[in-house]
N, C-alpha and C positions, 0 to 999 in steps of 0.2 A: 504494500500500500504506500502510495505517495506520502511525501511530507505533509504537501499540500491538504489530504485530504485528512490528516492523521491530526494535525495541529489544531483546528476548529472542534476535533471533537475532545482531546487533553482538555481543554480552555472549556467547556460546557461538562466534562465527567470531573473537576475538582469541585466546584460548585455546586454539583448534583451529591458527592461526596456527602462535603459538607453538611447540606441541611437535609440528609436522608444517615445520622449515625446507624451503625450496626447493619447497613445494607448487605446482601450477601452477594457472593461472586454469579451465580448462574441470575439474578435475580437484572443483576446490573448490566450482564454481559447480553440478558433477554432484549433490557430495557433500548441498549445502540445499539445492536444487530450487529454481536460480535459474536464468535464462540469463544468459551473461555479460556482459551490459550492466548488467544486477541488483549484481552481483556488484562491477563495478566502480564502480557508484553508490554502493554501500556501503563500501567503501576510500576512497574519496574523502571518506567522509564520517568513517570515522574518522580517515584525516591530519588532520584538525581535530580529535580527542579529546585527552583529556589532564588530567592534573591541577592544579587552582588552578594560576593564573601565568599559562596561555598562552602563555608565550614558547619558543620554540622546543627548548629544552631541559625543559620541559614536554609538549609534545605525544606524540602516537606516528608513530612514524616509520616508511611504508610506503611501497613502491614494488612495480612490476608491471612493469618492463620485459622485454620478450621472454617474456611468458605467466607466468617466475618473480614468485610473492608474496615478499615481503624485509619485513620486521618487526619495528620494533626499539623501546626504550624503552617496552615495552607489561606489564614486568612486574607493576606494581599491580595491573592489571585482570587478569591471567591467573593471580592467585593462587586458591585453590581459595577459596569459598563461604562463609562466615563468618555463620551464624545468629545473633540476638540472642537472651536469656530468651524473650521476647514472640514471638517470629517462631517457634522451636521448638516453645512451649508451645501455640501455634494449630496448628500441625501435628501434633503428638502428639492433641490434641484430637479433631481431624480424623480422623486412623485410625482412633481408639479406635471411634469415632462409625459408621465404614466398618466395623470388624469388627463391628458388632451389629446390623447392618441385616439380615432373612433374607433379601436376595436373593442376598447376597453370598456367593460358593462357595468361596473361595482363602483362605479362615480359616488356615490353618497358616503359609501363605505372607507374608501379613498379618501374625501374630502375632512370624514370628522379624523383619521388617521394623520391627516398634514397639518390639520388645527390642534391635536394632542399634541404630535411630534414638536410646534413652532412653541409652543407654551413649554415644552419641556424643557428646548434648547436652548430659552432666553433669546434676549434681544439680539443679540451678535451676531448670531446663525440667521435670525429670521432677518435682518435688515442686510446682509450679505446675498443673502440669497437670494431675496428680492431685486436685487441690480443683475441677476443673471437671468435669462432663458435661453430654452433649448427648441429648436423649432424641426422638428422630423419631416426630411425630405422624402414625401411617399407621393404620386401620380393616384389623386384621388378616386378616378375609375377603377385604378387597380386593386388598391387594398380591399371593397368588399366583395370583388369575386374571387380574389384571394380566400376570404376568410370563407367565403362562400366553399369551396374546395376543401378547407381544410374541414372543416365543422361535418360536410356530407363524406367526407372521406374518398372526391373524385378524383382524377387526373386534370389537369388544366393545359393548354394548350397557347402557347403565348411566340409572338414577335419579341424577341430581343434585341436592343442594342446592343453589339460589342463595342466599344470608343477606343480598344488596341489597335483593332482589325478595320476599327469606319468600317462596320458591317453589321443587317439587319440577318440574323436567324430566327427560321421557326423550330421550335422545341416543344417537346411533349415531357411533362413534368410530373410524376408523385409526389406532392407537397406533405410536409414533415413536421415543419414549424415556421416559426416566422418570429425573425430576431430583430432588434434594433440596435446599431452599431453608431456610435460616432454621430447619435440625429439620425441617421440614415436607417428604411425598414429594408428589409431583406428578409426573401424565402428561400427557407433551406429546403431541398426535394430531391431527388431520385431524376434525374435528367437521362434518357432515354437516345442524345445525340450522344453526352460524354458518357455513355455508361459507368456514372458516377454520381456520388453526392456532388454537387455542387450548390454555390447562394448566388439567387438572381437578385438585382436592386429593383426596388419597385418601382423608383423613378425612371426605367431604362428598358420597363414592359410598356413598347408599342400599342397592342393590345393583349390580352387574355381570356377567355371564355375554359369555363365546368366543361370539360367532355362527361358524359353518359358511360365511363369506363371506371371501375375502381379504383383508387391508390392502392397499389401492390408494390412498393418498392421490397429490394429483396430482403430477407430477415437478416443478414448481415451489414444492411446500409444502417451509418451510425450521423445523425444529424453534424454538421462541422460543430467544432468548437469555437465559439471567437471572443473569447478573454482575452485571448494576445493579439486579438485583430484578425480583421479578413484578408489578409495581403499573405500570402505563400506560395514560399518561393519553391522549385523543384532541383535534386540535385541536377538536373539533366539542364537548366537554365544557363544563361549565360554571364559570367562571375564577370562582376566589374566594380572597378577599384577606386573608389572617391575618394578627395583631399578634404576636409573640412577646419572653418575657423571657428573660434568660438560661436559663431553664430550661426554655423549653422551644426552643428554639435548634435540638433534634433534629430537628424535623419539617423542615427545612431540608436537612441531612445525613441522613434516609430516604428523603424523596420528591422525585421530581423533579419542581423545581419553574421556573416561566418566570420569577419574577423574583426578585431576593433586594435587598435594602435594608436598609443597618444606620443605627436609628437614633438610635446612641447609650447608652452606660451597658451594653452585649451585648443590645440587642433588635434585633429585627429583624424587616419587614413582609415575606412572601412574597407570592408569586403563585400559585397550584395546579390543574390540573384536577382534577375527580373529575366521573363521569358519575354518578355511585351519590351522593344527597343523603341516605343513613341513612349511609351510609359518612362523607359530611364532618361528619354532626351527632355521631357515636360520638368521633370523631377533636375534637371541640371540646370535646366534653365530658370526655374522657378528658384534656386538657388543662388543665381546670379553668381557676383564676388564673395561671396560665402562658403564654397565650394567649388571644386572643380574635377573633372573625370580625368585621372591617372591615366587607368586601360580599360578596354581595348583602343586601341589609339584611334581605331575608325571611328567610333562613338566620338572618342574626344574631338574629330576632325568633324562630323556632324552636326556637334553643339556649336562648333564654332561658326559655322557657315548661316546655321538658322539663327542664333544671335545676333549674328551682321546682316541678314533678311529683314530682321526685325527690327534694329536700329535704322536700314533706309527706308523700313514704312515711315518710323517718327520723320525721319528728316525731310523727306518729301511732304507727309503731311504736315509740316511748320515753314 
C-alpha cells in the first residue's frame, strides 16, 4: 500500500484510538477495512510517531496485548483539525466552485455546508476567498447530454477537437465519469478510436448525442487519475530539453518532467516529453525570455523562426 494512501488513515486511527479506550484488534481492523496483520503493521509503525525529540517521552505509546489497543501520549495528534487562512480559503473556493456547476443537485445542502464552513473559518478565510473565483470552462450543450449518458448508462457519440493535430474526429465513447480539472470539465470514457481510456474536454465537443447502445467499457478500463494533472507524457515521446530562469521555474512544478537540474542564480535545465511538437512550440513561446529550448535543435530553430513571424505581425501592424 502506498504512503499516500496509508498516511490519511494513521492520522484518523490515532484519534479513533483515543476516544474509543480498550478497542480490540479485529474490532478496529473491521472498522478501516484492514485485516489484522494490516492493522498491526500500522501500530507498529506509529510506536515510532511522535513529536521533535524522539526520545521516548516523545513518542506515542501503544501496545496490543491480548487483542486490547492501549494508547497513550498521542494527545497532539488526536487534537481536532486546525485549518490555516490559505488551507480554508482553497476550500471555500472549492465549494463555491461545486455549487455552480449544473450538474450538481444538492444546492441547498451545499449552501448551509459553505455558511457553517465560512463561520467556522472566521473572517480571514471568508474575506480571502471572496476576492477569488473559479469559472468552469464546459460548452453548455454539452454537459447535459453528457450527464444524460452517464446517469442512462449509454454510449455517446461526439465531434472532437484535436488543437495538436487542427483536426475534427468523430469518436464513439463509454462515458465513466466526469472530472473537473484546472476550471476545466472533462469526461473520462472508454474511446472506441484509441482503444483506451482517455479524457475529452467538454469545451472541445463539437457536438455529442446518447446512442441507443450500452456503456460496456471493458472491466479492466480504470477511469485516468488527474491529481497530478491531465498532461502525460509517453516514454515513446519526444524528450526535449529547456533552459529556464527564475521565472519561469513553473514549467518544472506543472509538468512532469524526467529530469530537473538547477543551475544556478534559480535556473534550471529540465527534461520533458510532449508527443504534440505545436504543443512544445506554444509552451516556448508563451515562455518568451524566460526560457529557452536547448534540444532538439530543430524545435529550437522553429521557435525561433515563429517568434520573428510574430514580431513582423506587430511591426507591420504599428
Amino acid at each position: 500500500m502506498s504512503t499516500a494512501d496509508r498516511l490519511p488513515r494513521l492520522l484518523a486511527l490515532v484519534p479513533y484510538l483515543m476516544s474509543h479506550p480498550g478497542a480490540q484488534v479485529p474490532e478496529v481492523a473491521k472498522i478501516f477495512g484492514l485485516s489484522e496483520k494490516q492493522l498491526i503493521d500500522d501500530l507498529q509503525l506509529v510506536w515510532m510517531c511522535g513529536l521533535p525529540g524522539h526520545t521516548p517521552g516523545d513518542l506515542i505509546d501503544v501496545s496490543w496485548d491480548g487483542g486490547e489497543i492501549v494508547i497513550d501520549n498521542a494527545d497532539t495528534i488526536a487534537r481536532p483539525l486546525r485549518l490555516g487562512v490559505d488551507e480554508a480559503s482553497a476550500l471555500l473556493v472549492a465549494l463555491r466552485m461545486l455549487a455552480e456547476m449544473p450538474e450538481f443537485g444538492e444546492r441547498d445542502a451545499l449552501s448551509r455546508v459553505i455558511a457553517k464552513f465560512e463561520q467556522a473559518a472566521g473572517e480571514g478565510a471568508a474575506t480571502v476567498s471572496s476576492q477569488v473565483a473559479v469559472e468552469v470552462d464546459a460548452t453548455p450543450d454539452a454537459l447535459p447530454v453528457v450527464n444524460e449518458g452517464l446517469r442512462r448508462g449509454r454510449r455517446l457519440s461526439l465531434r472532437y477537437y484535436v488543437p495538436g493535430r487542427d483536426e475534427i474526429t468523430p469518436r464513439e465513447v463509454d462515458p465513466m465519469r466526469l472530472v473537473v480539472v484546472d476550471g476545466r470539465s472533462y469526461l473520462s470514457g472508454w474511446c472506441y478510436r484509441a482503444e483506451a481510456v482517455r479524457l475529452f474536454r467538454l469545451d472541445r465537443m463539437l457536438s455529442v448525442e446518447v446512442l441507443d447502445v450500452p456503456a460496456a467499457p471493458p472491466e479492466d478500463a480504470v477511469p485516468d487519475e488527474v491529481t497530478p494533472g491531465v498532461f502525460r507524457p509517453s516514454p515513446t515521446d519526444e524528450l526535449v530539453e529547456l533552459e529556464l530562469t527564475p521565472a519561469g521555474r513553473w514549467v518544472a512544478e506543472y509538468y512532469p518532467c524526467e529530469s530537473v537540474e538547477e543551475l544556478g542564480e534559480g535556473r534550471l535545465r529540465v527534461a520533458l516529453r510532449a508527443r504534440d511538437q505545436g504543443w512544445l512550440l506554444r509552451l516556448a513561446l508563451r515562455l518568451g525570455d524566460t526560457g529557452r529550448v536547448v534540444s532538439p535543435a530543430s524545435l529550437a530553430g522553429t521557435v525561433r523562426e515563429a517568434a520573428a513571424a510574430a514580431l513582423n505581425r506587430y511591426e507591420s501592424v504599428s
